[in-house]
C-alpha positions as CSV (number, residue, x, y, z in Angstrom):
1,X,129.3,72.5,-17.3
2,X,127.2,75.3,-16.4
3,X,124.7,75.0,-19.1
4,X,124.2,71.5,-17.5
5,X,124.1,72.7,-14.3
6,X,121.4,75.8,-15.9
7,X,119.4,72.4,-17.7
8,X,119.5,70.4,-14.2
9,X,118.1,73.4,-12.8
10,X,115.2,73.9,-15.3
11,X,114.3,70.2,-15.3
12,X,113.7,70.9,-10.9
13,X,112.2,73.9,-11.7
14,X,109.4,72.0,-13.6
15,X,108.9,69.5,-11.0
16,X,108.6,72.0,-8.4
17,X,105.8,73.4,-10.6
18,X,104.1,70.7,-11.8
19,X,103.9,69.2,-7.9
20,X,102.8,72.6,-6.5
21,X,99.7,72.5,-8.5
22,X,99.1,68.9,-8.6
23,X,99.4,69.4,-4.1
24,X,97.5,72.2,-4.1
25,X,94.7,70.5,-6.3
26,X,94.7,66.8,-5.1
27,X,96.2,67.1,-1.9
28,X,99.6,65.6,-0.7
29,X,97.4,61.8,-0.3
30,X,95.5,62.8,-4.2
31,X,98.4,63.8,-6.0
32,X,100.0,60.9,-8.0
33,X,104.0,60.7,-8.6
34,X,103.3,58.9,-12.1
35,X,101.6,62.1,-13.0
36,X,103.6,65.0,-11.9
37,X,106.6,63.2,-14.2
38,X,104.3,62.9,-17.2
39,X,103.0,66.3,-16.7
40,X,106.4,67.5,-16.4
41,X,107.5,65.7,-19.2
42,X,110.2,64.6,-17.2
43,X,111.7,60.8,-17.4
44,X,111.3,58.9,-13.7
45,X,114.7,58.2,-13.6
46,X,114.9,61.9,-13.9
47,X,112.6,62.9,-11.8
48,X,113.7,60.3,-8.7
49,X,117.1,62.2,-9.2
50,X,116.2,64.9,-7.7
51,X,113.3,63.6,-5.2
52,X,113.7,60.3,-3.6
53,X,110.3,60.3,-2.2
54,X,106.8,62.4,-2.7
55,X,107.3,63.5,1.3
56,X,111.0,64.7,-0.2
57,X,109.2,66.3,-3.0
58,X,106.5,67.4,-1.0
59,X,109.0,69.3,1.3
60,X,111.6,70.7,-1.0
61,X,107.8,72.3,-2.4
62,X,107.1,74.4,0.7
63,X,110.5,74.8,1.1
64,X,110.0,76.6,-2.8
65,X,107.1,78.2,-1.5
66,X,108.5,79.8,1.5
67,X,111.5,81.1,-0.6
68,X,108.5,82.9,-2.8
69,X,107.1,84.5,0.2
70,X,110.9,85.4,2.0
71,X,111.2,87.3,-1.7
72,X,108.3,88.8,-1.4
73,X,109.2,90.2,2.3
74,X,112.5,91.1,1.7
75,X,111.7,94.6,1.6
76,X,110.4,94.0,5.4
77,X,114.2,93.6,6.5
78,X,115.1,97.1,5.5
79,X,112.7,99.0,7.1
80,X,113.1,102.4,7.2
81,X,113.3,103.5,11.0
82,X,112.8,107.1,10.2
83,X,109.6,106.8,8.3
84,X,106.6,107.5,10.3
85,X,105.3,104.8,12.2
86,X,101.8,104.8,11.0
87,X,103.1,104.8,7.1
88,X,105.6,101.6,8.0
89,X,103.3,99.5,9.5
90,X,99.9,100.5,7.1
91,X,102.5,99.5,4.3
92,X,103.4,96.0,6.5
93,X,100.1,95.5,7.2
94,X,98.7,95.8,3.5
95,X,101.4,93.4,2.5
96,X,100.8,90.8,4.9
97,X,97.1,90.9,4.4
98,X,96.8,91.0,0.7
99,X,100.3,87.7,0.1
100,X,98.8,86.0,3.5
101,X,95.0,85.6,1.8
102,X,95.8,85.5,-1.5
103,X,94.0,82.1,-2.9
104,X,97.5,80.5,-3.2
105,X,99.2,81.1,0.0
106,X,95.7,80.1,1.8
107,X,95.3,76.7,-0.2
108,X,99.2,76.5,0.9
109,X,98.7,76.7,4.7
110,X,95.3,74.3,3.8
111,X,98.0,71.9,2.4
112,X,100.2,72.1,5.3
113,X,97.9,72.0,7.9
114,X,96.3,69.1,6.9
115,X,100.0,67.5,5.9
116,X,101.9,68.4,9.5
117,X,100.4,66.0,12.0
118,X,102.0,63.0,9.4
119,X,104.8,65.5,8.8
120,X,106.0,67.7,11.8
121,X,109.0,68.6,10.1
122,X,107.0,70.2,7.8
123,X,104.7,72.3,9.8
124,X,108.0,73.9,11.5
125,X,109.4,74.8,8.3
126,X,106.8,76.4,6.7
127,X,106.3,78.4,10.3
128,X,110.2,79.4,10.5
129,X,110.1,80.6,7.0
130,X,106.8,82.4,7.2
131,X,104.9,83.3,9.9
132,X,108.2,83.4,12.8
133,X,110.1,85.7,10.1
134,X,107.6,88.3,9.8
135,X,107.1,88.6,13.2
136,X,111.1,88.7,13.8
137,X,111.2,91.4,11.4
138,X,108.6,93.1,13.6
139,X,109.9,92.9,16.6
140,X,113.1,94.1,15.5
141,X,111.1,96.8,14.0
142,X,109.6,98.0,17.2
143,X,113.0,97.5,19.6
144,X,114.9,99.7,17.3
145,X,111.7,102.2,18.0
146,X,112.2,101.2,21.3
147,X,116.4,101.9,21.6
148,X,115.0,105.9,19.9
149,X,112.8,106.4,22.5
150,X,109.4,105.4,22.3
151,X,107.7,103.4,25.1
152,X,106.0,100.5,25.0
153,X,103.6,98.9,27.5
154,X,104.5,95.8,26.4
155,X,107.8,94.0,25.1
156,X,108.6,93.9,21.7
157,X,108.0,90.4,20.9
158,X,104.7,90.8,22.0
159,X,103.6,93.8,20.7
160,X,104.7,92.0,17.2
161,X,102.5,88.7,17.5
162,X,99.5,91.1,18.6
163,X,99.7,93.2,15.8
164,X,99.9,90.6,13.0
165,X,97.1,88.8,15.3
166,X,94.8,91.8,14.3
167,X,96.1,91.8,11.0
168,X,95.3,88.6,10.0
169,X,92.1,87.5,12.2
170,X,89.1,88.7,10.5
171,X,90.7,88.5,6.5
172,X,92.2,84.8,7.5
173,X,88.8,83.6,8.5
174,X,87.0,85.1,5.5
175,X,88.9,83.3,3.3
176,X,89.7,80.3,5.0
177,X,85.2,80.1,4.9
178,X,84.9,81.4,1.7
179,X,82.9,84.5,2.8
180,X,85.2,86.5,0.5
181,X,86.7,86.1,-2.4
């Protein structure tokens, strides 16, 4: 039974991969259903098992996606509240900036913005599981700062969205206009 369940899991597992690159090359409109199954070597029968639908698909993808970057920033949820401030956040900042522009994640959030006014549903998922966790884990960051001691001018919450704002404005746009690569 488990090896089934382990083969069930594999056969997903190359769905998930064969859509992600056929999205992120065609587009969610480009890609082609017939394709990803062939591709995947996967039977239709097989395939419309697990996905009833290319918008299922297409959402259990960023879904996938999104668990890749919550991996990725897992490390963000134990940070250490005795390290230096200036050594914690350049190490956050770093991260962000070099996952956030990576060609991948930037030709995700292409995907999704041009996908979310058909799709709302899909647009709050991918910012609940990407964007609104890192800044949770921020603020979080700076209360328990806050509860030691230190002052700031501004709550929190705040102070989080402004520093990934400054983070992320000048590398975001360089990529996103393919000044550099």
């Amino acid at each position: 039974m488990a090896k089934q369940r382990t083969k069930g899991l594999n056969k997903k597992q190359q769905i998930l991969d064969v859509a992600s690159e056929m999205f992120l090359e065609y587009s969610f409109a480009g890609a082609s259903i017939n394709e990803m199954y062939r591709r995947s070597g996967i039977s239709k029968e097989t395939f419309y098992r697990y996905f009833k639908s290319k918008e299922e698909l297409f959402l259990a993808l960023v879904d996938y996606e999104l668990e890749i970057y919550d991996d990725r920033f897992s490390i963000l949820d134990e940070v250490d509240d005795t390290a230096p401030m200036y050594d914690m956040l350049l190490g956050v900042a770093v991260g962000i900036v070099t996952f956030v522009t990576s060609e991948r994640t930037m030709a995700l959030r292409r995907l999704v913005t041009n996908e979310c006014s058909n799709h709302p549903q899909l647009g709050k998922l991918y910012w609940s599981n990407g964007p609104q966790r890192s800044y949770n884990v921020l603020k979080h960051y700076f209360e328990n700062l806050e509860k030691k001691g230190v002052k700031w001018r501004i709550e929190p919450g705040r102070l989080a969205e402004y520093f990934v704002a400054l983070l992320m404005y000048k590398p975001t746009l360089e990529q996103q206009f393919c000044i550099k690569k």
